[in-house]
C-alpha positions as CSV (number, residue, x, y, z in Angstrom):
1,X,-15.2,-15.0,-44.8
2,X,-12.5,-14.2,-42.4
3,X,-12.7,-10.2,-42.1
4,X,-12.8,-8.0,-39.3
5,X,-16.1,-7.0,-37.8
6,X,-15.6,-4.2,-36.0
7,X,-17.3,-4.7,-32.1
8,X,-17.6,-6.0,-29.2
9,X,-15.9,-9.3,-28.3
10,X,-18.7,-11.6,-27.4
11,X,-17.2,-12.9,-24.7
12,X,-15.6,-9.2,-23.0
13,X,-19.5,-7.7,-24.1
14,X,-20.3,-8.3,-19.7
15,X,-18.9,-6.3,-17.3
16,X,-17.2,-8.2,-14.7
17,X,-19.6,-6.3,-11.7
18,X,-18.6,-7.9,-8.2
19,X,-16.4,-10.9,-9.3
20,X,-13.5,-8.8,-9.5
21,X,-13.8,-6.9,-6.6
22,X,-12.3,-8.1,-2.9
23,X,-13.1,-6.4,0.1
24,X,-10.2,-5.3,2.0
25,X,-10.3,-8.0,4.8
26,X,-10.1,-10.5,1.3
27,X,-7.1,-8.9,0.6
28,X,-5.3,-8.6,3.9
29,X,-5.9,-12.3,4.2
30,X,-4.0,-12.9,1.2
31,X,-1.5,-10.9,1.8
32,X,-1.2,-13.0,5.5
33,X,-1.4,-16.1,3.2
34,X,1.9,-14.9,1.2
35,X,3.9,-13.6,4.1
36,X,3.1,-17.0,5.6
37,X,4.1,-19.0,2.8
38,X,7.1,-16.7,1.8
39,X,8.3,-17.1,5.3
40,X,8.2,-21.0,5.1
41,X,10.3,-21.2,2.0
42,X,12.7,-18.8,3.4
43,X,13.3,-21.1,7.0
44,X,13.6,-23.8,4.1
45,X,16.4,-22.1,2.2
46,X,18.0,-21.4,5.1
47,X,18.1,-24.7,6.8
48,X,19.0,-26.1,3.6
49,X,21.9,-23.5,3.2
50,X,23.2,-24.2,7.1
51,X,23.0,-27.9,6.8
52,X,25.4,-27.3,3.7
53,X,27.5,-25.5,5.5
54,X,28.0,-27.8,8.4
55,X,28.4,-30.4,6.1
56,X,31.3,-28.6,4.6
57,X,32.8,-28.1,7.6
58,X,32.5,-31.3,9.9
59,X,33.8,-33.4,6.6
């Protein structure tokens, strides 16, 4: 009933063909995308961690 069938995987039996792939101005736009966004977080952290520190210090 519940053996092993040696095979394919139905659903890995279709190569993936073009979905996969990205063409290399794909990928420098997503690299862009993460500078960008890594960028916003760190001016974040940073405002965050000198707003602390004033805080500390006027009080």
């Amino acid at each position: 009933m519940d053996t092993a069938v040696p095979g394919a995987v139905s659903h890995f039996r279709d190569a993936a063909g073009g979905q996969v792939t990205c063409e290399r101005r794909e990928m420098e736009q997503a690299v862009s995308n993460r500078v960008k966004t890594a960028l916003v977080m760190a001016s974040i952290a940073l405002a965050f961690f000198i707003g602390v520190i004033i805080r500390h210090w006027l009080w």
